[in-house]
Biotite code that builds the C-alpha atoms (Angstrom):
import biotite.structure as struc

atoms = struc.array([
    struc.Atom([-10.484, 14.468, -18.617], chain_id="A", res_id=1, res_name="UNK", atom_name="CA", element="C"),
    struc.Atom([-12.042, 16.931, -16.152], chain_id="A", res_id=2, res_name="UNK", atom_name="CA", element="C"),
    struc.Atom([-12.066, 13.987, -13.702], chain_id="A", res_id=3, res_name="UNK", atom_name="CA", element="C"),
    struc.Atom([-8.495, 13.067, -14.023], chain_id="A", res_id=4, res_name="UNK", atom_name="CA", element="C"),
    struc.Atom([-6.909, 16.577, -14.064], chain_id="A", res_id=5, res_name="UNK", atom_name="CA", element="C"),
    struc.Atom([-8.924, 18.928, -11.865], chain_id="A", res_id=6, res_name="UNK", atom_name="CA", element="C"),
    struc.Atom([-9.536, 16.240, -8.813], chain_id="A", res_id=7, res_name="UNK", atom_name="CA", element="C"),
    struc.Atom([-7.552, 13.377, -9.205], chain_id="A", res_id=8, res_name="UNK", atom_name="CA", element="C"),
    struc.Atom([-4.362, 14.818, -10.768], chain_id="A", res_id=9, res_name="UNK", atom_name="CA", element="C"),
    struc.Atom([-4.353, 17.278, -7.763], chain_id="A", res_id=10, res_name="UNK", atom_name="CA", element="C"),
    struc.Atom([-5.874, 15.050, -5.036], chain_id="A", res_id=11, res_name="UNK", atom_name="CA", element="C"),
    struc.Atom([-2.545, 12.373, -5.937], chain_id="A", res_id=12, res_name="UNK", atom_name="CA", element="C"),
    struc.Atom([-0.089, 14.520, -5.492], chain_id="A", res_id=13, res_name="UNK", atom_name="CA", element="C"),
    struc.Atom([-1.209, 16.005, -2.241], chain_id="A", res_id=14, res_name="UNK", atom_name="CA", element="C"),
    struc.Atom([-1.358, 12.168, -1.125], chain_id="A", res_id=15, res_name="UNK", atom_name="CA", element="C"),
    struc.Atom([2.031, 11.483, -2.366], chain_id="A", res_id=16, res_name="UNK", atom_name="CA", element="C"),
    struc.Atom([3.866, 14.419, -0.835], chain_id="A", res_id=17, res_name="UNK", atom_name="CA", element="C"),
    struc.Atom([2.101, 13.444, 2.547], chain_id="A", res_id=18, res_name="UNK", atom_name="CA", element="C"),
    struc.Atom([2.989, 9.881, 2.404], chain_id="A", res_id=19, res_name="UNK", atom_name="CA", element="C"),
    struc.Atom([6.756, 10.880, 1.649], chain_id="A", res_id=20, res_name="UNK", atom_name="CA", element="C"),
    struc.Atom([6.624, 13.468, 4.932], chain_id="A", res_id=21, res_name="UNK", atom_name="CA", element="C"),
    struc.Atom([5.213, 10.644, 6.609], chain_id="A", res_id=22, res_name="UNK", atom_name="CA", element="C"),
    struc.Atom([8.084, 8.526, 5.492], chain_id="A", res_id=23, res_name="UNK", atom_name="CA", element="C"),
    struc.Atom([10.774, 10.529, 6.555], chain_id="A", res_id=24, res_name="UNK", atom_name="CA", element="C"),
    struc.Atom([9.533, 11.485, 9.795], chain_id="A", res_id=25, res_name="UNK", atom_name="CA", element="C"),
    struc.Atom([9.634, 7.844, 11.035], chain_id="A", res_id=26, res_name="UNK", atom_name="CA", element="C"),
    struc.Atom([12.722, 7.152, 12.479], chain_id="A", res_id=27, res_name="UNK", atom_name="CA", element="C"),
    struc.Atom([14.441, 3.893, 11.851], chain_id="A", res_id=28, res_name="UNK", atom_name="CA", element="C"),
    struc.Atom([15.429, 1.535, 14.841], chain_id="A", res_id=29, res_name="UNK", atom_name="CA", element="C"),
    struc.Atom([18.185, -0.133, 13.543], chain_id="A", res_id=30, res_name="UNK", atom_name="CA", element="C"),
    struc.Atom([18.840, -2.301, 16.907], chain_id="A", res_id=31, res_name="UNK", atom_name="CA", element="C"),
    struc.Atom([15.748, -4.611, 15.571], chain_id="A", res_id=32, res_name="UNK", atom_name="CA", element="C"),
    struc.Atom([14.192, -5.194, 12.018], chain_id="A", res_id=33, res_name="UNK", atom_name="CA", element="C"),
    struc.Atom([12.872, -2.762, 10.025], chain_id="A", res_id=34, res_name="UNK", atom_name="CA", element="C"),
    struc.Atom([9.225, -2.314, 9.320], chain_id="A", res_id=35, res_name="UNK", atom_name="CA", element="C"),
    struc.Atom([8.394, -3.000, 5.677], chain_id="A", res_id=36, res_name="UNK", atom_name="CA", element="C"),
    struc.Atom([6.209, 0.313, 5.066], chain_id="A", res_id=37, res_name="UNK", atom_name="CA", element="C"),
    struc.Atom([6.959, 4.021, 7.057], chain_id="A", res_id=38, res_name="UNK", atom_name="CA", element="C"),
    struc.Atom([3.625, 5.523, 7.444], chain_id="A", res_id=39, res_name="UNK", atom_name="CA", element="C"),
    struc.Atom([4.607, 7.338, 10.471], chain_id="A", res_id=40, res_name="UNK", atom_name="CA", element="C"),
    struc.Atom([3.004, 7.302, 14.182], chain_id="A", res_id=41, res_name="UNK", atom_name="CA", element="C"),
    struc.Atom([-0.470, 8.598, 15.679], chain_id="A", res_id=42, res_name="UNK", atom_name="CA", element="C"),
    struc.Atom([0.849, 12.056, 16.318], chain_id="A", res_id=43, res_name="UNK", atom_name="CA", element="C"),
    struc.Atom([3.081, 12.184, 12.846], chain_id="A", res_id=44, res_name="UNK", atom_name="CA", element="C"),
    struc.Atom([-0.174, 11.443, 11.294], chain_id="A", res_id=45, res_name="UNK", atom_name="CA", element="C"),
    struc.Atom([-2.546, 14.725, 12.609], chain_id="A", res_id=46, res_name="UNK", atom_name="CA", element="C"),
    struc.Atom([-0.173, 16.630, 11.022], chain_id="A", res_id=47, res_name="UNK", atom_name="CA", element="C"),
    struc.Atom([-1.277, 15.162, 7.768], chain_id="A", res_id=48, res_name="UNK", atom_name="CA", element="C"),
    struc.Atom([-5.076, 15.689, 8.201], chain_id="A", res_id=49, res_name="UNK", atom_name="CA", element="C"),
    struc.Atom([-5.414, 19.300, 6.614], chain_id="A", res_id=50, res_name="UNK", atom_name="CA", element="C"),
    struc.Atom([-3.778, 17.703, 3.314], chain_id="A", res_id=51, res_name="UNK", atom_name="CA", element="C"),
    struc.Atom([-5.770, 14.512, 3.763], chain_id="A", res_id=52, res_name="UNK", atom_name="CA", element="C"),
    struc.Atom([-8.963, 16.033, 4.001], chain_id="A", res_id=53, res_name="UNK", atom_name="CA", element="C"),
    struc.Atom([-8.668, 18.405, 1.352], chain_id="A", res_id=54, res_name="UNK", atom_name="CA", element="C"),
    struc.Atom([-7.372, 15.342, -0.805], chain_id="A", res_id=55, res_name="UNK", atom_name="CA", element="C"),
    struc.Atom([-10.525, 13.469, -0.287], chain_id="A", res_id=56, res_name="UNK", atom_name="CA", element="C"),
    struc.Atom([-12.584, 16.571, -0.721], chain_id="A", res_id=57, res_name="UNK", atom_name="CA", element="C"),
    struc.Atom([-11.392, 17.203, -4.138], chain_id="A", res_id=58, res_name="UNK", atom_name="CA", element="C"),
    struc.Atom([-11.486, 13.695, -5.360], chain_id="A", res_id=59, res_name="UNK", atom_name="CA", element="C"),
    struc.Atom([-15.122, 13.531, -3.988], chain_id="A", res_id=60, res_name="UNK", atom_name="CA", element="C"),
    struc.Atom([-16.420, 16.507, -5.968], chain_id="A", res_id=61, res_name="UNK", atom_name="CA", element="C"),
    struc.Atom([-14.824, 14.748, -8.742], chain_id="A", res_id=62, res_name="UNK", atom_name="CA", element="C"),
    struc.Atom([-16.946, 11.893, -8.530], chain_id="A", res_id=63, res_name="UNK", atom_name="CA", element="C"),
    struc.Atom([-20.282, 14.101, -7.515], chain_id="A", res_id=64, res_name="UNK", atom_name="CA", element="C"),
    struc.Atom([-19.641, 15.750, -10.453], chain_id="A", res_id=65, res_name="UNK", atom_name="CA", element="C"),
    struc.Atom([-17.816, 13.463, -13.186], chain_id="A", res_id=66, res_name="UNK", atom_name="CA", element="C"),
    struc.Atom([-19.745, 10.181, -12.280], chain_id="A", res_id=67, res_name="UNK", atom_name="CA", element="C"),
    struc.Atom([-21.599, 8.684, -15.556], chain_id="A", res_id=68, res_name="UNK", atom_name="CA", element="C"),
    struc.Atom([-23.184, 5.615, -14.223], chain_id="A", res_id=69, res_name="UNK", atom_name="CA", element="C"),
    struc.Atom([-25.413, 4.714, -16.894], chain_id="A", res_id=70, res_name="UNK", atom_name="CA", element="C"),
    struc.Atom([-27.638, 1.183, -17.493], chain_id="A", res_id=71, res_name="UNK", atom_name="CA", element="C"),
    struc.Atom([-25.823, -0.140, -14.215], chain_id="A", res_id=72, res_name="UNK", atom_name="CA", element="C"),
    struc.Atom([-22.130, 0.615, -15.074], chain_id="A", res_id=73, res_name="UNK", atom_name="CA", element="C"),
    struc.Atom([-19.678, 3.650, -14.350], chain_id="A", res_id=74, res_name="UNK", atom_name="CA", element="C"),
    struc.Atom([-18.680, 4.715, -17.656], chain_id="A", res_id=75, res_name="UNK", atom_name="CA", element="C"),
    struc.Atom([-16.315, 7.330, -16.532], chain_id="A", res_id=76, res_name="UNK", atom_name="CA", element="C"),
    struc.Atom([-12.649, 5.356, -16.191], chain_id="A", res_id=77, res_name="UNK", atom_name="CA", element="C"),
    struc.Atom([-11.274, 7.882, -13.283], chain_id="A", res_id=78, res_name="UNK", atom_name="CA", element="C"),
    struc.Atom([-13.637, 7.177, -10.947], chain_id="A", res_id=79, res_name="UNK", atom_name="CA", element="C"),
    struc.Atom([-12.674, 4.046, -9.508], chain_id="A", res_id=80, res_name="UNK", atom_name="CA", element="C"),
    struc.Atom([-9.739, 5.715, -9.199], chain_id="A", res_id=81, res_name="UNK", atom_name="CA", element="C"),
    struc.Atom([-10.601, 8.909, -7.509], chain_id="A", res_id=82, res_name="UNK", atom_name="CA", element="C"),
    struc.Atom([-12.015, 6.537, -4.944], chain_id="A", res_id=83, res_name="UNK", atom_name="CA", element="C"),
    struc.Atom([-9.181, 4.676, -4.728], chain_id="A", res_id=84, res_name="UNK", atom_name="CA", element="C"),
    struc.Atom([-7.250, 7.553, -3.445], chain_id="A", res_id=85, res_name="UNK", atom_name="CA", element="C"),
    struc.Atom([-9.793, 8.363, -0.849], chain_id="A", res_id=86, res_name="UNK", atom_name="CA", element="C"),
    struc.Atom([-9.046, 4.930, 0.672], chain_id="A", res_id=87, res_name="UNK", atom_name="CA", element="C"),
    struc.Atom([-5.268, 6.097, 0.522], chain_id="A", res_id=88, res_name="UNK", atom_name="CA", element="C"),
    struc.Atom([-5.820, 9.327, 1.944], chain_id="A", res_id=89, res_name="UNK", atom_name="CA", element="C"),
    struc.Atom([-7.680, 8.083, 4.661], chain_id="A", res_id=90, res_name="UNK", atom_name="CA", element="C"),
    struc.Atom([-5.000, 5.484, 5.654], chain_id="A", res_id=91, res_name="UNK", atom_name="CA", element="C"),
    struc.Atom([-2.544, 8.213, 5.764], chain_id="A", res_id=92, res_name="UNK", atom_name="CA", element="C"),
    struc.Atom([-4.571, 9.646, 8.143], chain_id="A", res_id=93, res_name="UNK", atom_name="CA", element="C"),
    struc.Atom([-4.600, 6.360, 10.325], chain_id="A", res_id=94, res_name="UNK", atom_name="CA", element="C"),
    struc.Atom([-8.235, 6.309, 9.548], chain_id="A", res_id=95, res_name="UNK", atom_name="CA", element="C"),
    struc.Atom([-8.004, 2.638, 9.283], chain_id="A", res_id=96, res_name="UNK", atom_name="CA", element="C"),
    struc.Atom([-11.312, 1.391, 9.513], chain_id="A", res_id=97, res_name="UNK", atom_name="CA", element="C"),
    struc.Atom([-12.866, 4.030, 6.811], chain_id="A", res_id=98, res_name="UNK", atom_name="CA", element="C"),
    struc.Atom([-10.012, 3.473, 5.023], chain_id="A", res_id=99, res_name="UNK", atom_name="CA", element="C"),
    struc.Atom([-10.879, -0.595, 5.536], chain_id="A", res_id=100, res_name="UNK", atom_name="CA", element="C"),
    struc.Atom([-14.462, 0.374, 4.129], chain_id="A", res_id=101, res_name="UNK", atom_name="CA", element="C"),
    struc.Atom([-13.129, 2.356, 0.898], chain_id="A", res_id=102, res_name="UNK", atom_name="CA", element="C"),
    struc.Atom([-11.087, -0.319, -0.732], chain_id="A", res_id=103, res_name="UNK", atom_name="CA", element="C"),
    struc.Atom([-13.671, -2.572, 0.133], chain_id="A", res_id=104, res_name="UNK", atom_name="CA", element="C"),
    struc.Atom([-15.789, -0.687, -2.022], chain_id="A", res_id=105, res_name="UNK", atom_name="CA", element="C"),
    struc.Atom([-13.017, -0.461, -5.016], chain_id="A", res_id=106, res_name="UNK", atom_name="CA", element="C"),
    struc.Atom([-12.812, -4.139, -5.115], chain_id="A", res_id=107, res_name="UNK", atom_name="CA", element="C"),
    struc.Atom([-16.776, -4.840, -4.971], chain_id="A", res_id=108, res_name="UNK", atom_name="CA", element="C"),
    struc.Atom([-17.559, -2.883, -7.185], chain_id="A", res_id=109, res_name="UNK", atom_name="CA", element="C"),
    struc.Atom([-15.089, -2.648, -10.288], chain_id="A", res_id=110, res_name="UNK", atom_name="CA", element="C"),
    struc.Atom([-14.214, -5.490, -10.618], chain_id="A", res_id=111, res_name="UNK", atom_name="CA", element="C"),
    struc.Atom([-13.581, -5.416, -14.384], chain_id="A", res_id=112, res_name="UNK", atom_name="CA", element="C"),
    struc.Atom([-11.036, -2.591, -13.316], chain_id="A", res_id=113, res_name="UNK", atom_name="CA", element="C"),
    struc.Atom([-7.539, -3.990, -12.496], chain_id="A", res_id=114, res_name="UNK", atom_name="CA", element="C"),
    struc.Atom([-7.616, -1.408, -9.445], chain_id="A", res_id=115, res_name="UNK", atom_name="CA", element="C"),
    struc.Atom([-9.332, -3.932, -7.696], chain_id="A", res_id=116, res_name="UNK", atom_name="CA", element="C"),
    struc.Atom([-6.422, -5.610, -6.910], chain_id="A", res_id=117, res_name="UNK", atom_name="CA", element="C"),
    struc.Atom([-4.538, -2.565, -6.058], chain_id="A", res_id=118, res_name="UNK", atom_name="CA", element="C"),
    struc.Atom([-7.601, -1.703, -3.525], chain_id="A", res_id=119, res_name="UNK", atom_name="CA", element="C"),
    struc.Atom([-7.159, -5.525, -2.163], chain_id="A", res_id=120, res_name="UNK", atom_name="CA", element="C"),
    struc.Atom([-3.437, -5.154, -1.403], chain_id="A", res_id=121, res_name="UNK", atom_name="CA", element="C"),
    struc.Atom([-4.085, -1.719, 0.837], chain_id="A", res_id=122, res_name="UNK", atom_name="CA", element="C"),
    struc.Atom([-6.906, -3.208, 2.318], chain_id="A", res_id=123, res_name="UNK", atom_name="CA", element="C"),
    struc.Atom([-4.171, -5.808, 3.373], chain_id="A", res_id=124, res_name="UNK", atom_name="CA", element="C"),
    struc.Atom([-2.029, -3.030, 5.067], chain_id="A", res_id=125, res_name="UNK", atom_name="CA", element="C"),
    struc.Atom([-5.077, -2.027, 6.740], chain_id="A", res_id=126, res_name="UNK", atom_name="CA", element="C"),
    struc.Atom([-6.129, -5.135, 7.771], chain_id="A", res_id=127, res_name="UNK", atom_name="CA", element="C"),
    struc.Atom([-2.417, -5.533, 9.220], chain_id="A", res_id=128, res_name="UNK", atom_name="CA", element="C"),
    struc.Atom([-2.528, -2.387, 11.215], chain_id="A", res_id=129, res_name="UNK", atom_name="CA", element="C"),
    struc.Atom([-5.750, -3.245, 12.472], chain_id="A", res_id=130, res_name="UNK", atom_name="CA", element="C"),
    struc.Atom([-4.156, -6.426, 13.577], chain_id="A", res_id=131, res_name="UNK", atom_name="CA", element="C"),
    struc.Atom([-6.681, -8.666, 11.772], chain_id="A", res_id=132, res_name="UNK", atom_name="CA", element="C"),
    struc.Atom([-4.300, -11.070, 10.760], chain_id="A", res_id=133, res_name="UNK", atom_name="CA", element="C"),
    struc.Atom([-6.800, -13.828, 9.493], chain_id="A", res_id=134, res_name="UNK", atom_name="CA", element="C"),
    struc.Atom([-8.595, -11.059, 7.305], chain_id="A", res_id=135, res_name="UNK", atom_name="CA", element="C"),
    struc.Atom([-4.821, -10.333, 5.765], chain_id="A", res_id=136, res_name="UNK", atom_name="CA", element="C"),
    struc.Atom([-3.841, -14.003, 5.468], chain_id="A", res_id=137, res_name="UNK", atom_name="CA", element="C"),
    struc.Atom([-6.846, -14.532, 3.283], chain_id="A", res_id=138, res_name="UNK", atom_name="CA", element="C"),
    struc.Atom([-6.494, -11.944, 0.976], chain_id="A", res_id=139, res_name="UNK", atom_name="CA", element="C"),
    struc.Atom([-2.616, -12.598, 0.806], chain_id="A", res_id=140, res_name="UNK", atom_name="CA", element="C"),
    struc.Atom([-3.578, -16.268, 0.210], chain_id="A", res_id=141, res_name="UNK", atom_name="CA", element="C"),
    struc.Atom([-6.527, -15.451, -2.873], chain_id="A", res_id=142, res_name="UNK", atom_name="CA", element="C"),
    struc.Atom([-3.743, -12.976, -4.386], chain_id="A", res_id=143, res_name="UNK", atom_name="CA", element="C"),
    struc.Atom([-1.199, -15.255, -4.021], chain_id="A", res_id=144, res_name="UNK", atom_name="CA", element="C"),
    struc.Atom([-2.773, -17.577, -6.411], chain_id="A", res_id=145, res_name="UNK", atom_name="CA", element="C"),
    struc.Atom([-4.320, -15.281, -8.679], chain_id="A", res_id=146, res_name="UNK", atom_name="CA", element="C"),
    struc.Atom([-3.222, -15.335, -12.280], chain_id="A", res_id=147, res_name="UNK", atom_name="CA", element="C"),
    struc.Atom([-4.662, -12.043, -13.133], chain_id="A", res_id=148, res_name="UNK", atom_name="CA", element="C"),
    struc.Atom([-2.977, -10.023, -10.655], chain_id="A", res_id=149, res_name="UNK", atom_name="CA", element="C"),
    struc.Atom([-1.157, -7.369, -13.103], chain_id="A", res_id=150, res_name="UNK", atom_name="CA", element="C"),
    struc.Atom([2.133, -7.412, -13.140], chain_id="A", res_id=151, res_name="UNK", atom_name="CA", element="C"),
    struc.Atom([2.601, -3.844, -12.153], chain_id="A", res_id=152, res_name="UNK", atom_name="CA", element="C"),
    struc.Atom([1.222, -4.494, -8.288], chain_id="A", res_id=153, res_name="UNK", atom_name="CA", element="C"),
    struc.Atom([3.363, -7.767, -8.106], chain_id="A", res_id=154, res_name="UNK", atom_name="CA", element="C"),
    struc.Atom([6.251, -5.595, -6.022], chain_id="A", res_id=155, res_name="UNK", atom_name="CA", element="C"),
    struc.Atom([3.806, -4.217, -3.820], chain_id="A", res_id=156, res_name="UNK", atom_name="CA", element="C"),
    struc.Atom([1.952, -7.169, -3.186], chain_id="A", res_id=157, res_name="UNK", atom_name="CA", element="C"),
    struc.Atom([5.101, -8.982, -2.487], chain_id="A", res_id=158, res_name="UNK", atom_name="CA", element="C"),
    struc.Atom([5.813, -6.074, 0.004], chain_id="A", res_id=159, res_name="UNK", atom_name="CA", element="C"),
    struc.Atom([2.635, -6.411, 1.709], chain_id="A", res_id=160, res_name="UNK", atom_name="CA", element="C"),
    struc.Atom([2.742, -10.275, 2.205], chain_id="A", res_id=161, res_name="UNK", atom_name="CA", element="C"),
    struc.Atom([6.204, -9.797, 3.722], chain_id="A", res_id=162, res_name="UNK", atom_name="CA", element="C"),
    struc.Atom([5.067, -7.125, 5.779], chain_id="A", res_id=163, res_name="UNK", atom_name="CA", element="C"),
    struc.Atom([2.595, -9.564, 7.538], chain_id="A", res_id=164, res_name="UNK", atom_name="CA", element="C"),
    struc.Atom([4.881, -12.297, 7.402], chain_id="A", res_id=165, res_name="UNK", atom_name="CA", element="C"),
    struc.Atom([7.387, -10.033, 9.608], chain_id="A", res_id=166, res_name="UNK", atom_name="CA", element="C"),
    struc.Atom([4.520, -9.662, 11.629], chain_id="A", res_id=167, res_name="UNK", atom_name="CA", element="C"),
    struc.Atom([3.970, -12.941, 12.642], chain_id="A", res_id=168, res_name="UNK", atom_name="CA", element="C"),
    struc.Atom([7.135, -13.782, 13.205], chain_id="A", res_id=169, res_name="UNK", atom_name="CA", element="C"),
    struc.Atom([7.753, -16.102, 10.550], chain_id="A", res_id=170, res_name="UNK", atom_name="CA", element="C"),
    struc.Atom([11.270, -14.933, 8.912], chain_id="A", res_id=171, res_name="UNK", atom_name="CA", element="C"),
    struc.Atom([11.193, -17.716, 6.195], chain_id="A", res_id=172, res_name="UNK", atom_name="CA", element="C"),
    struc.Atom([8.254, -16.751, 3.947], chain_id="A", res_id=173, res_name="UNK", atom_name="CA", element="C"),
    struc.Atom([9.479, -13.219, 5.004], chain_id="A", res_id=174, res_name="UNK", atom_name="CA", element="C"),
    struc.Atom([12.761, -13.555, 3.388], chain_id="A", res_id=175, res_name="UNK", atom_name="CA", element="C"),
    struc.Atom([10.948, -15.069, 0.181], chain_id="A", res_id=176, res_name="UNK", atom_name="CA", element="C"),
    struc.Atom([8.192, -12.601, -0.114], chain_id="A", res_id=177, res_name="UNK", atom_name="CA", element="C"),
    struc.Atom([10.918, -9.909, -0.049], chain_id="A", res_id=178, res_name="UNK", atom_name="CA", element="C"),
    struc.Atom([12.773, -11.631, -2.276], chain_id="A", res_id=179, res_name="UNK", atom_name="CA", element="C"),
    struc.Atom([9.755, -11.504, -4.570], chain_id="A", res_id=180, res_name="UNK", atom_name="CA", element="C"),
    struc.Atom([9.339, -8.154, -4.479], chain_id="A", res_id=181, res_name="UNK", atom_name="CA", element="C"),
    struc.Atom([13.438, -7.543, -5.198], chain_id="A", res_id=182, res_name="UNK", atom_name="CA", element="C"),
    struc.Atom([12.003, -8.557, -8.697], chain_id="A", res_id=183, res_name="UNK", atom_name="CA", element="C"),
    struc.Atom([9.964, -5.900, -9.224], chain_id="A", res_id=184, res_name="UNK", atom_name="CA", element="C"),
    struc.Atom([10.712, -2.752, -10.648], chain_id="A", res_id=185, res_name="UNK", atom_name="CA", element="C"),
    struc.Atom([11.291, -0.324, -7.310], chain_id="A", res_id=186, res_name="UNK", atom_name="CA", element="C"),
    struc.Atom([12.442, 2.929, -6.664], chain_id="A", res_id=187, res_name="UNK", atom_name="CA", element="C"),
    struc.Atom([16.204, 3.255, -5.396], chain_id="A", res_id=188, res_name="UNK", atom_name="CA", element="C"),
    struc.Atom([15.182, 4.218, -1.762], chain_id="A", res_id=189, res_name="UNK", atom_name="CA", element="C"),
    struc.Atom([13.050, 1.262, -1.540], chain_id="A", res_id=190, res_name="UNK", atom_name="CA", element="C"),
    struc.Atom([15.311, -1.009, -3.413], chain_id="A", res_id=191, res_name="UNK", atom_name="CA", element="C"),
    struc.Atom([17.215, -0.302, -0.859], chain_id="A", res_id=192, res_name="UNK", atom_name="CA", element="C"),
    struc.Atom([15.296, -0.630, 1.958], chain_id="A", res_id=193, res_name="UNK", atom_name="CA", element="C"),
    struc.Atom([14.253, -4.240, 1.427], chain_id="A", res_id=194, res_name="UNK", atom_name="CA", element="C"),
    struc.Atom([17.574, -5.340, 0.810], chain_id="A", res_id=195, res_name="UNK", atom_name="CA", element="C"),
    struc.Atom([18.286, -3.878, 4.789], chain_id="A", res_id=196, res_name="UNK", atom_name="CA", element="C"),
    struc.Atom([15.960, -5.985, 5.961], chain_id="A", res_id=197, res_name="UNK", atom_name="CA", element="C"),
    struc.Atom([16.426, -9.032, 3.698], chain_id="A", res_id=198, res_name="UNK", atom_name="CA", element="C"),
    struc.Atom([20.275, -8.796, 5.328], chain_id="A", res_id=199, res_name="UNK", atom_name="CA", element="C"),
    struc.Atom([18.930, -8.319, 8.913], chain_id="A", res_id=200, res_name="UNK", atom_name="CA", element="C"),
    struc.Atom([16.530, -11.438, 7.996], chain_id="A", res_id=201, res_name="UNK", atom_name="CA", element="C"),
    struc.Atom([19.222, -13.341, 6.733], chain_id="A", res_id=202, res_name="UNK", atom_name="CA", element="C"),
    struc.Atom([21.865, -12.412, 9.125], chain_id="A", res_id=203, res_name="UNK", atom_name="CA", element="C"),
    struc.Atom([19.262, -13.486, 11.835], chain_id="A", res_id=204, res_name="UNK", atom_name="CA", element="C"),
    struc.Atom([18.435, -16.943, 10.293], chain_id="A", res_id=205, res_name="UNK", atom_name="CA", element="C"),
    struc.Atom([22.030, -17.673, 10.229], chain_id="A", res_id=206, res_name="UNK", atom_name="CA", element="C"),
    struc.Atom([22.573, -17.610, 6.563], chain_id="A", res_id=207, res_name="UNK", atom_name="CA", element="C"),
    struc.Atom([26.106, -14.858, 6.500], chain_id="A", res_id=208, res_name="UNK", atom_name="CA", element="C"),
    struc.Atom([26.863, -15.028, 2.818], chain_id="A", res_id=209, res_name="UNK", atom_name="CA", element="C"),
    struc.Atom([23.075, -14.252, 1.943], chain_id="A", res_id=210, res_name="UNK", atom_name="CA", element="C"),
    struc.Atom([23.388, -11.305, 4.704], chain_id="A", res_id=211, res_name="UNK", atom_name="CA", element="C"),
    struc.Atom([26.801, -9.675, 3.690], chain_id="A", res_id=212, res_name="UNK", atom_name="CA", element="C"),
    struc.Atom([26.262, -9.382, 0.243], chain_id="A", res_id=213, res_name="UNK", atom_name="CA", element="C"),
    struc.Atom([22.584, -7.880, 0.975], chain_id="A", res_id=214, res_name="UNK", atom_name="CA", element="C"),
    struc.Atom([24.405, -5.258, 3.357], chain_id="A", res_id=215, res_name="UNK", atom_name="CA", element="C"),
    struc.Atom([26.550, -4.631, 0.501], chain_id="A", res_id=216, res_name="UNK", atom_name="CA", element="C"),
    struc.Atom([23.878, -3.975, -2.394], chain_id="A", res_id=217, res_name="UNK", atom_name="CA", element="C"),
])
């Protein structure tokens, strides 16, 4: 309990009003098609490092001093995800490649936890801004097919994979990944944001039905 509510409970909610600054500082360019995720730019993103770091400091102390690894297992649940959140924090700070090395760790090393497959989708997004496109295309491709991804990272996997579809040009599996994640339970702002760009996809491909009634929802 000490875990959850003195680092992590603190620690997340830093991170999420950081990655929601983040968001709304990054302004749109409606002239082409919107990016998937709004994680703001280089300079957007030093403004976030005093909250950042003092994220990851608290959720470290919570592991430092919450950790019960015993006979070669963590037996304290929070853990994996105060670690978790590092990996977040630090690719809110566009620290990419420890970011890269965090979820890594989350999804070597609990893998009985179903936050490994959280930790595998960001390491996607980081893999994408890194522009390692092969690393992301395997890890969309193992997730793709894996039966015991939980339901309730579906959406954002969906996101992800049509993030780096957009990426490399290939509008088709775009349009169906986003379609995917249309599925999933989303909040209204980002409901709303994939239908934009599933109506700038489809008014692209040439499909006007598909893109006027997506301009209308």
């Amino acid at each position: 309990m000490t875990a959850h509510y003195n680092g992590f409970f603190n620690a997340r909610e830093r991170v999420k009003e950081t990655a929601k600054r983040l968001s709304t500082s990054q302004k749109d360019q409606y002239e082409s098609t919107l990016s998937v995720f709004k994680i703001g730019d280089e300079a957007q993103a030093k403004s976030a490092y005093p909250d950042m770091d003092e994220a990851i400091k608290k959720a470290s102390i919570s592991i430092q001093r919450h950790s019960m690894y015993i006979k070669g297992k963590e037996r304290n649940d929070w853990i994996d995800d105060n670690y978790l959140l590092i990996g977040k924090a630090q690719f809110y700070k566009h620290d990419f490649w420890a970011a890269s090395e965090t979820f890594q760790y989350v999804a070597a090393e609990y893998k009985d936890s179903p936050l490994r497959f959280e930790a595998m989708i960001w390491l996607t997004q980081v893999y994408l801004q890194l522009g390692k496109y092969v690393d992301a295309e395997y890890v969309i491709d193992y997730l793709k097919n894996e039966p015991k991804l939980p339901s309730q990272y579906r959406g954002l996997f969906y996101a992800v994979a049509a993030d780096y579809y957009l990426k490399k040009k290939d509008d088709a599996n775009a349009i169906e990944m986003l379609e995917k994640a249309l599925t999933a339970k989303l909040k209204r702002d980002v409901k709303i944001r994939y239908n934009y760009i599933l109506a700038q996809l489809y008014q692209k491909t040439g499909e006007s039905q598909k893109a006027y009634k997506a301009y209308e929802r």
